[in-house]
N, C-alpha and C positions, 0 to 999 in steps of 0.2 A: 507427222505420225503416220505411219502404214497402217493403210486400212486390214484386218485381218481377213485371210482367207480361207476355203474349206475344199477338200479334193470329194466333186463328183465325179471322178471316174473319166473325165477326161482332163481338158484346160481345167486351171487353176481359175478359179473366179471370186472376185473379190465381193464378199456376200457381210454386208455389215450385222453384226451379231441383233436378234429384234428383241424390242422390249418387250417386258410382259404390262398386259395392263392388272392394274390391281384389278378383286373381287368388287361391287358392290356391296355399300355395309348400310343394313337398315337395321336403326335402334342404337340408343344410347347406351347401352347396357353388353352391348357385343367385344371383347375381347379380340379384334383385328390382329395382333401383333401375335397373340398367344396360339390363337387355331392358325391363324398362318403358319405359322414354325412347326406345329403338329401335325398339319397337313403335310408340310416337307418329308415324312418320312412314310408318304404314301407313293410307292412307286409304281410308274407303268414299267410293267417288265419284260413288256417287248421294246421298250422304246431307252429303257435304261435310265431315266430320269423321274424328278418328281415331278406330280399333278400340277406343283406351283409353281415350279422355273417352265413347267409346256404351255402355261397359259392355261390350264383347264377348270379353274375354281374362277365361276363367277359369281358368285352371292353367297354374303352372308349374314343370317336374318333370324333373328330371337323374334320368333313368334307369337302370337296369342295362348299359344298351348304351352308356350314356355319352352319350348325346345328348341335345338341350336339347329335350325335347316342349311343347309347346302347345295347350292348348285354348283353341279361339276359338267362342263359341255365337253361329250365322246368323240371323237372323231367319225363316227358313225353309232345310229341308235342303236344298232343291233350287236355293239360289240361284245363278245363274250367275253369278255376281263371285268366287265361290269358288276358283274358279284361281288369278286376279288375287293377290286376298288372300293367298292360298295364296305367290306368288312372290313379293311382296314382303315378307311374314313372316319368309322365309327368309333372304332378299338381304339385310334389315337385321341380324336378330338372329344370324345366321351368320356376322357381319364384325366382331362382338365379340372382344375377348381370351379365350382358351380355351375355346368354343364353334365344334368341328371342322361336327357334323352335328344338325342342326335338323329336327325332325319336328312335322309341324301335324296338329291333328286338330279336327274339327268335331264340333260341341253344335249342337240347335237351343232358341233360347229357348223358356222358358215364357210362359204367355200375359200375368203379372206383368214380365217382363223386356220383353217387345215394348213394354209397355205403357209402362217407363221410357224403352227408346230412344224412341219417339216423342216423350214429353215432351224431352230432348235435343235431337231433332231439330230441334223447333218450337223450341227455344230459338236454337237454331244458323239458322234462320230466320226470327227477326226482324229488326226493320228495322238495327239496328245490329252483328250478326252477323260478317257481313263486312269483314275487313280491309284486303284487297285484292281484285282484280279479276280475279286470276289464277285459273281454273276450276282446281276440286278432281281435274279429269281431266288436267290439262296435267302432263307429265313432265318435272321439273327438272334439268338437270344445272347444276353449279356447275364449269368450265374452271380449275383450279387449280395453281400451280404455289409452289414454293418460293422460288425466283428469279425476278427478271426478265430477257430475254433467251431462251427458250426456246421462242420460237415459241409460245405459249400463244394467245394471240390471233388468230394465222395458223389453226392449229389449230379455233378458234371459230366462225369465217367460213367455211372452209371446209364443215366440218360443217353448218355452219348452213344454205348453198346447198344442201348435196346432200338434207337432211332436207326443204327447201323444194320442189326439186324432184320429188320422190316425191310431192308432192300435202299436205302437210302444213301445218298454219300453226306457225309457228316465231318465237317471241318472243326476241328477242337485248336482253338487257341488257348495256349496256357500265359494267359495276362498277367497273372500275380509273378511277377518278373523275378522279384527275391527271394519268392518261396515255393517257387515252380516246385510240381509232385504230378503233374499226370503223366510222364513216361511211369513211375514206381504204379500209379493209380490201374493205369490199362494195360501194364508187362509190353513196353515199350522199349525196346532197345536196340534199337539203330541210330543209325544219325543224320542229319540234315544236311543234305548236299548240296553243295553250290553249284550252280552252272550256266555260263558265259551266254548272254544271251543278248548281245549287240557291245558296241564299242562301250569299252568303261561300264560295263553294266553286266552286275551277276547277280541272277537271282536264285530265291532259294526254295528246294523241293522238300515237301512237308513228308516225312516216316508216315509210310502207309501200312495200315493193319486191317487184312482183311475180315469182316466179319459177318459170319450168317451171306445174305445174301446183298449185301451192301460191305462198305468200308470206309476207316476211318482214318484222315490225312489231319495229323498231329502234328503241330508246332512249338514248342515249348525250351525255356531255354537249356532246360535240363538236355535237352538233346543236341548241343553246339557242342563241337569237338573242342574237349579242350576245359568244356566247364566241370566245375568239381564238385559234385551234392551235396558235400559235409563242408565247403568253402562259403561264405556270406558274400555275397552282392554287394558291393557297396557301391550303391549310386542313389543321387539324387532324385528328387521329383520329376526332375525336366527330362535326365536322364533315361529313364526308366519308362516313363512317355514316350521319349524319340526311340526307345526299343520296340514298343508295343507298333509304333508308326511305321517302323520298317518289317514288323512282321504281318505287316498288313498291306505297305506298301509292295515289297519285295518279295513275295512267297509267290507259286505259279500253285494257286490253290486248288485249281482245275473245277470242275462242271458239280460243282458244291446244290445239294438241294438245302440241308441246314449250317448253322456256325455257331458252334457253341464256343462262351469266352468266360470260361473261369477267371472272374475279375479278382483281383487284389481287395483284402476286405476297407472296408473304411470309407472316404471319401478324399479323395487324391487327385492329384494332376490326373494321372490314368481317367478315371474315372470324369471328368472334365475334357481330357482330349478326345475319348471315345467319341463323347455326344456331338466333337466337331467332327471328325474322322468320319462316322458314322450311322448316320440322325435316322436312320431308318428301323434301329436295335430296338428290342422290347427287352426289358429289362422284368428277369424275374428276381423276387427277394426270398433267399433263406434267413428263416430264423430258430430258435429253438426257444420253446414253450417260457422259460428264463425272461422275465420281466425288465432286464437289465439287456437280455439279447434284443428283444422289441422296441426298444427306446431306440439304440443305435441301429438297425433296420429301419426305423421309418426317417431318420435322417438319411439314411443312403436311398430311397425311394425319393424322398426330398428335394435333392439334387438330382437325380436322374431327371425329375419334370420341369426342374431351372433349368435343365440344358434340352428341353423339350423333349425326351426318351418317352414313351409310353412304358410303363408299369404294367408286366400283364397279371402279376398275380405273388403269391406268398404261396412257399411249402415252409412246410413247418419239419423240422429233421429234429432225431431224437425223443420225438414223441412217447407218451404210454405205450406201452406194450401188456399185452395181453398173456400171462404165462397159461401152459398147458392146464392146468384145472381152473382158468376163466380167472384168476384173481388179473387184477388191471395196477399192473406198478409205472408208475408217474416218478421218473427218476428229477428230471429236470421239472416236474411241473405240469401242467394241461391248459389245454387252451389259450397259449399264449399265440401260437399260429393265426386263430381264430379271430383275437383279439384285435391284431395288427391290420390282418386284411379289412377289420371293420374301420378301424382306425384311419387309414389312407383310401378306404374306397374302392377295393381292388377285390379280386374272390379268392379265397381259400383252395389253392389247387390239388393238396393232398397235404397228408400228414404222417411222415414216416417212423417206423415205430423207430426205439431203442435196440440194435443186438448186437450181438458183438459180432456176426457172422459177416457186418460190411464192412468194421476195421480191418476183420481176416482177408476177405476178398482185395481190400486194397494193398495188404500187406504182401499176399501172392502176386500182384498184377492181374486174378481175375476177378474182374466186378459180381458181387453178387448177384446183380438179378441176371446174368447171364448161366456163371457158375452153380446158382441153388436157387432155382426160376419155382420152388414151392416155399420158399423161406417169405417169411410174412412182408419185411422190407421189400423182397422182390415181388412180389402181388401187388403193394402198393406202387414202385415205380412203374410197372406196368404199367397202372390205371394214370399215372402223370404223364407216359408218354402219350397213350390215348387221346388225353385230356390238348395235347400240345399239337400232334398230330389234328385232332379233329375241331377242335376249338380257339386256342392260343395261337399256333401258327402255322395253320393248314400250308402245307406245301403249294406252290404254285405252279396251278398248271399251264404252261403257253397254248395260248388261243390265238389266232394274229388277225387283226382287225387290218382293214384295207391301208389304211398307211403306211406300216411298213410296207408291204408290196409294192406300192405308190414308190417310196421312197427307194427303192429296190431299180423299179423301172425308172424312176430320171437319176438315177446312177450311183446313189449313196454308197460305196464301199463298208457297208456297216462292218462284218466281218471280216475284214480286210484292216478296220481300221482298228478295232479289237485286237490282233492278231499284230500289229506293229504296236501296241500301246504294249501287248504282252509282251514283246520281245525287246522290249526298253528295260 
C-alpha cells in the first residue's frame, strides 16, 4: 500500500495522515458520540476544517452546575476566531436533547499538537481536498419545512434579496429539485453555463443577479437549458439527491458570504444527504400557525438533529395580520409558530403576517420586501434578516491566527491547492 503524500511546495514527501486523539470524557451522563458530531459542524475558517477532525476539542465534562463545558485548545491564546468558535460551539452543542447551558473554555496547544494540526492542515490542502467550492467562511442555512405549501420558498427569496442587499454575496440553491420556483420567485432568467475546467470536467456557473450593493448567484434547475416549468420531474429519491450533489459539487460558487437552500418540503433522501454533504448547515424551520403544519415541522427539525444539523430557529409565515383600522385577522390560526419553537427548543425568529402583496411580488419576480420595503411582510423580513445577520448566523470575519502563516512559510500551497481542486 503507498503511503499518501502531500505537496509542500517543493519534493513530494511522504507525510502519513495523523490521528486525532479523542476529547476527555468526564461523567456518565455525557453524550460523547452526540456533541462530537455537533461539534463537526464548527469550523475553523481560516483552516477550512472542523474543530474535531484538527484535534482541537479536548474535554468533555457535565459539571456540577449541570452544564456541558468544553475544552477547545487554539493554536495560540490570542486567536481572534475565538469568539466565532466560541458561538458556534454553543449554537450547535446547546440544541442537543438535555443539554440547557454550554460553557466553552480555551487551551492553547503545545508545540507537539500545533505541529499535528499543521500536518492536518496540509492534508486538507492538497490538490484533492476539497469537495466543493463552497468557502469554509460562507454561512449555511438550510429553509425547511415539513410540508409543502407554507410559503417556504417565498420566505428564501425574500431573505435572500434583503441579505444581497446589505452588500453581501448570497448563494441561493434551489434544492426542491421537482418543484424548483426561485428563478419565477427572484425574475430570474438566464441560464447556467457550463465551462470546461480541466480534462473531463465541466463545471457549472450559477445566474448572477445583481442586487443593491451585493449579489445573488442562483442555482436552480428551472434554469438548465432544456428544462420545461410546466413539465414534472420524474426521478427518484437517489436521483434527486445525486442532483442536489452535483449542484453542490460542480458549481464554481465563488467567494460566497451566505448559502441559502430552499429545501424540498418533507423529510427525504435530500434532506438525509444534506446533513452528509454538509454537517455545518443550520437548518431554519418554516411553519404556518395550522396545527397540522406544526406536527410535520417538528418531524423535519427531527431529523435535521439525527443527522446532527443545528436547528437555529422557527418563522412562522402567514401569520395574523393586522388590517388598517387594528382589527387582527387570524386566517390560518395564531400561535402555532410560537408553539413549535417551544416544542423543539429553538426561538421564535419572526412571524410573517398574511398579504397578498408577497404572492404578487413572487408572481412578478420582484420580492416584496425589496419591491414594497413599507408593506408590513417586508418590515417583518427585515427584522429576520437582522435577527440572521446579527444573531443566527453572523457572517464571518477572517482574522488569521499564526498558523496559517506558519503553514504559509514551510510551504503549504493552501491557495494553490484550492485553485487546482476548483479547477477539477
Amino acid at each position: 500500500m503507498t503511503t499518501p503524500t502531500i505537496d509542500v511546495g517543493g519534493d513530494d514527501v511522504a507525510v502519513p495522515r495523523p490521528e486525532v486523539v479523542p476529547p476527555e470524557v468526564d461523567g456518565t451522563d455525557v453524550d460523547e458520540v452526540a456533541i462530537v458530531n455537533a461539534l463537526r459542524g464548527v469550523i475553523d475558517p481560516e483552516l477550512g476544517d472542523n474543530v474535531v477532525d484538527l484535534g482541537m476539542v479536548k474535554r468533555l465534562e457535565r459539571g456540577a452546575d449541570d452544564a456541558m463545558h468544553i475544552t477547545i485548545a487554539l493554536t495560540t491564546a490570542g486567536c481572534p476566531l475565538r469568539a466565532q468558535l466560541m458561538r458556534d460551539a454553543k449554537a450547535r452543542v446547546g440544541s442537543l436533547p438535555g443539554i440547557d447551558v454550554v460553557k466553552i473554555h480555551f487551551g492553547e496547544m503545545t508545540a507537539a499538537e500545533r505541529k499535528n494540526v499543521m500536518t492536518q492542515a496540509r492534508w486538507k490542502a492538497r490538490d484533492n481536498a476539497l469537495d466543493t467550492d463552497i468557502p469554509a467562511t460562507a454561512r449555511i442555512l438550510a429553509i425547511s419545512s415539513g410540508k409543502g405549501g407554507v410559503g417556504k420558498s417565498s420566505v428564501t427569496a425574500n431573505l435572500a434579496v434583503l441579505l444581497a442587499h446589505r452588500g453581501y454575496t448570497v448563494g441561493v440553491l434551489d434544492a426542491d429539485v421537482g418543484g424548483f420556483s426561485m428563478p419565477q420567485l427572484l425574475g430570474i432568467v438566464g441560464e447556467i453555463e457550463g465551462e470546461r475546467a480541466g480534462e473531463g470536467k465541466t463545471v457549472m456557473k450559477p445566474v448572477v443577479r445583481p442586487i443593491g450593493d451585493g449579489v445573488l448567484h442562483v442555482v436552480s434547475m428551472g434554469s438548465i437549458a432544456g428544462s420545461n416549468e410546466n413539465e414534472a420531474i420524474m426521478w427518484r429519491g437517489m436521483m434527486l439527491n445525486r442532483a442536489v450533489q452535483h449542484f453542490l459539487e460542480d458549481v464554481q460558487w465563488g467567494d460566497l458570504d451566505y448559502l441559502l437552500i430552499d429545501m424540498p418540503p418533507g423529510t427525504s433522501d435530500i434532506q438525509m444527504g444534506l446533513a452528509r454533504m454538509l454537517p455545518r448547515t443550520d437548518v431554519v424551520i418554516v411553519t404556518t400557525p395550522a396545527k397540522a403544519a406544526q406536527q410535520v415541522a417538528a418531524r423535519a427539525a427531527d431529523m435535521a438533529r439525527k443527522g446532527f444539523l443545528r436547528v437555529a430557529g422557527v418563522i412562522e409565515n402567514m401569520g395574523p395580520t393586522t388590517l388598517p383600522d387594528g382589527t387582527v385577522v387570524a386566517t390560518f390560526g395564531s400561535g402555532g409558530g410560537q408553539q413549535l419553537a417551544h416544542d423543539i427548543g429553538v426561538p421564535l425568529l419572526g412571524s410573517i403576517p398574511l398579504d397578498g402583496a408577497v404572492a404578487a411580488g413572487g408572481d412578478s419576480g420582484l420580492p416584496v420586501a425589496l419591491d414594497q420595503p413599507d408593506n408590513a411582510a417586508s418590515i417583518v423580513y427585515r427584522r429576520l434578516a437582522d435577527v440572521i445577520v446579527d444573531d443566527v448566523a453572523p457572517p464571518v470575519a477572517i482574522a488569521e491566527c499564526s498558523l496559517r502563516g506558519a503553514l504559509t512559510r514551510a510551504g503549504a500551497d493552501i491557495e494553490g491547492a484550492r485553485e487546482r481542486a476548483q479547477a477539477r
